[in-house]
N, C-alpha and C positions, 0 to 999 in steps of 0.2 A: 551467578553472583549478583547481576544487577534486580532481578527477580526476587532477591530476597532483601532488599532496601526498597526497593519500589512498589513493594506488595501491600506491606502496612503502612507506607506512605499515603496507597491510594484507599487505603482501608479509613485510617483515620481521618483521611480529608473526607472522604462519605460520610462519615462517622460525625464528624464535626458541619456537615452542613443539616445534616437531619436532627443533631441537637440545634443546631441555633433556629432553624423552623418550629422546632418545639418549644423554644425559649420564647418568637415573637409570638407565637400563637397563646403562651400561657400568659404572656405578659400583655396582650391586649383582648381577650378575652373573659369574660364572667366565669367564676369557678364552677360554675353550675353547665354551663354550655360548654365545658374543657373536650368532652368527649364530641359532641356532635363538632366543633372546631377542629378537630383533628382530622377528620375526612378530608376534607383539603387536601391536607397536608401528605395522609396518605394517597391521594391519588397521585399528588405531585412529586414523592419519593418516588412513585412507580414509573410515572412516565418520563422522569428524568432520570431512571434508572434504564430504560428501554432507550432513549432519548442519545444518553452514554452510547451506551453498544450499539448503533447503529453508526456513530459516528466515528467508533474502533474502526468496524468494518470498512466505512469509507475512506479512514486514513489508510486500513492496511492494503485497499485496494490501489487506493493512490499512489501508495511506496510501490506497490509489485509493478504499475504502469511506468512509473516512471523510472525503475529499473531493467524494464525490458528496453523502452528509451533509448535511456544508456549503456546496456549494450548491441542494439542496432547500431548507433549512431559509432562504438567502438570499430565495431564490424567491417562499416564504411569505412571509415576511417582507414584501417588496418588493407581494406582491397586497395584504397587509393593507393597507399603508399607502397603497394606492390604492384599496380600498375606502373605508376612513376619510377621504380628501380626496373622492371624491366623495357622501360620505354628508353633508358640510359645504355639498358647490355643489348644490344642487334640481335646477339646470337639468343637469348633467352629470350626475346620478345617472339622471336620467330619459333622457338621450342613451344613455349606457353600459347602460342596462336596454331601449332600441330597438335598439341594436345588436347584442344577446345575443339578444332574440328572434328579432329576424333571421336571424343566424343557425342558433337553434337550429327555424327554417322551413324554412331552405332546406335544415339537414342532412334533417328531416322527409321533406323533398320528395325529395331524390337517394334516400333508404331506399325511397321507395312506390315509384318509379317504376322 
């Protein structure tokens, strides 16, 4: 849904910056020199079309980082507070503390062997 408002959105803002670069270039240039003034212009479409997408990239890199972030920091979160309940029950602190040894045996054992 948002893909199809935001699409021609982004269409005609490109659209509208490359006319108005065409606009200042025709209106301060000789009609004669209109072509060779345009090079410019088209280099500077290009590389701030390359310019754009590079900095897609770097936001979408920056959302993915800073969603792993937040669910790290969930994570943590989420162990504390089952530490702290079982730091409250004896009896589940000492369950959850045989079942870490446990395991930390049997990794033991898969290493020796």
């Amino acid at each position: 849904g948002e893909n199809l408002i935001e699409f021609p959105i982004k269409m005609l803002e490109r659209a509208a910056w490359i006319t108005c670069n065409l606009y200042i270039v025709w209106t301060q240039s000789p009609a004669s020199y209109f072509g060779i003034a345009l090079l410019p212009v088209a280099c500077m479409t290009t590389f701030q079309f390359f310019t754009f997408k590079f900095f897609r990239k770097c936001n979408d890199r920056m959302r993915r980082v800073e969603e792993e972030t937040v669910s790290a920091t969930t994570e943590v979160l989420v162990n504390i507070k089952t530490v702290r309940q079982l730091a409250n029950e004896p009896s589940a602190a000492a369950s959850y503390a045989r079942r870490g040894l446990a395991r930390r045996l049997i990794g033991e054992k898969i290493y020796t062997t």
